[in-house]
C-alpha positions in Angstrom: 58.6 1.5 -63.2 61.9 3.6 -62.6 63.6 3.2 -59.0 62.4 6.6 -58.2 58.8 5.6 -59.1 59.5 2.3 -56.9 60.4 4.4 -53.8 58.2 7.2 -54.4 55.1 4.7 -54.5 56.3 2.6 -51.0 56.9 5.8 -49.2 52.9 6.8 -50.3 52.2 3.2 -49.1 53.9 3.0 -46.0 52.4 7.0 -45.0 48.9 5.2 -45.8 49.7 2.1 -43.7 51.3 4.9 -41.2 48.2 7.1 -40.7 46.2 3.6 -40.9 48.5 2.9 -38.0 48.0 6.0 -36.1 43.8 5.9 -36.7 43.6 2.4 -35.6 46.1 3.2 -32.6 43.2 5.9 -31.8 40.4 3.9 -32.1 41.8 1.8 -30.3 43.0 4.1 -27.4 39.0 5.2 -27.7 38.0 1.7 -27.1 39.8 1.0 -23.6 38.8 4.9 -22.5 34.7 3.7 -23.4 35.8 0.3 -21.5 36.7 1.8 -18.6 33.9 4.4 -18.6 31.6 1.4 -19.0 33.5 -1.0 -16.1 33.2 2.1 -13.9 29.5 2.4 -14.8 29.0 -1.3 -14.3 30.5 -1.5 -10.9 28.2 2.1 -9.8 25.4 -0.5 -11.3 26.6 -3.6 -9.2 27.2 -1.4 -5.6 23.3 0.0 -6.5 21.8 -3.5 -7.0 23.9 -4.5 -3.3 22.0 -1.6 -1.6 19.2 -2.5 -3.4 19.6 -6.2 -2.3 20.2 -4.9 1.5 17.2 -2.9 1.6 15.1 -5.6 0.2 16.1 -7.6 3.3 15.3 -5.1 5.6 11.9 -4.3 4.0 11.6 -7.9 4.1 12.6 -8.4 7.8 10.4 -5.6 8.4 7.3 -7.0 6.9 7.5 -10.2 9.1 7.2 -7.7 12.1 4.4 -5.9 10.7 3.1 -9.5 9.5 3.5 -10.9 13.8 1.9 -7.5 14.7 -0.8 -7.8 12.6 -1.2 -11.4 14.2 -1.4 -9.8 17.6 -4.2 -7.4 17.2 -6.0 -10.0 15.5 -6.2 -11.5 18.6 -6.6 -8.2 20.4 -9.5 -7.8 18.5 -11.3 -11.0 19.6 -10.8 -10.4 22.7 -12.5 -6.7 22.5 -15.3 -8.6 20.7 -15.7 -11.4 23.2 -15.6 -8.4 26.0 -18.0 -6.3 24.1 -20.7 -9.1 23.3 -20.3 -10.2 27.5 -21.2 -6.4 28.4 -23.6 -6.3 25.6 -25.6 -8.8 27.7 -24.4 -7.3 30.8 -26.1 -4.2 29.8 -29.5 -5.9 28.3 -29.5 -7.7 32.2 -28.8 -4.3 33.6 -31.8 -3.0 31.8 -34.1 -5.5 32.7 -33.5 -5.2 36.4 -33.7 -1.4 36.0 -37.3 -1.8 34.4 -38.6 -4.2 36.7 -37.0 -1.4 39.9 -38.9 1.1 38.3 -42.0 -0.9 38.1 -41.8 -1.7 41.7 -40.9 1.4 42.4 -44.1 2.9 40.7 -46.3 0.3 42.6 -44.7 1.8 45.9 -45.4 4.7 44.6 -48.8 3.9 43.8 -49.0 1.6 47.2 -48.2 4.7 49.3 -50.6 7.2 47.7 -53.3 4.6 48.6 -52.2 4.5 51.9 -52.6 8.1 52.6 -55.7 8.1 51.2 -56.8 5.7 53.4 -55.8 7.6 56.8 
């Protein structure tokens, strides 16, 4: 191989390793730039799973509320049904005493037209 040959061959080699060069100085530029996009997606990722995480709590707080109220009527409740089966019988005694006025009032009644019958 002549000296021209020599030189003319590294100068196609060292354009190859050149444009190697500048392609993997691309890719590589393309890499960080995906990277960052992907950092910057991963921290939009993190401060969603923080509000996530926040309102979790709250719902969480919230239920307990909602859990103690629940408690409460429960025992509101009771105490509706204890009141309604004491004026359940309250009523039924009421009823009875009502029947028995009416009966006596009906043997008045009765008592009084025999009365007049009698004058």
């Amino acid at each position: 191989m002549s000296d021209e040959d020599f030189k003319s061959f590294v100068r196609k080699e060292l354009s190859d390793i050149r444009r190697d060069m500048a392609q993997m100085q691309q890719m590589t530029a393309d890499l960080i730039r995906i990277v960052g996009n992907t950092n910057g997606m991963l921290e939009e990722v993190q401060q969603d799973v923080n509000v996530m995480k926040q309102d979790i709590g709250v719902m969480k707080r919230d239920i307990d509320v909602m859990k103690q109220d629940i408690d409460v009527m429960k025992q509101d409740i009771d105490v509706i049904k204890q009141d309604q089966k004491r004026m359940s019988g309250t009523q039924e005694e009421q009823g009875r005493v009502l029947e028995m006025l009416s009966y006596r009032s009906l043997a008045h009644d009765a008592d009084i037209r025999d009365l007049r019958r009698v004058r």
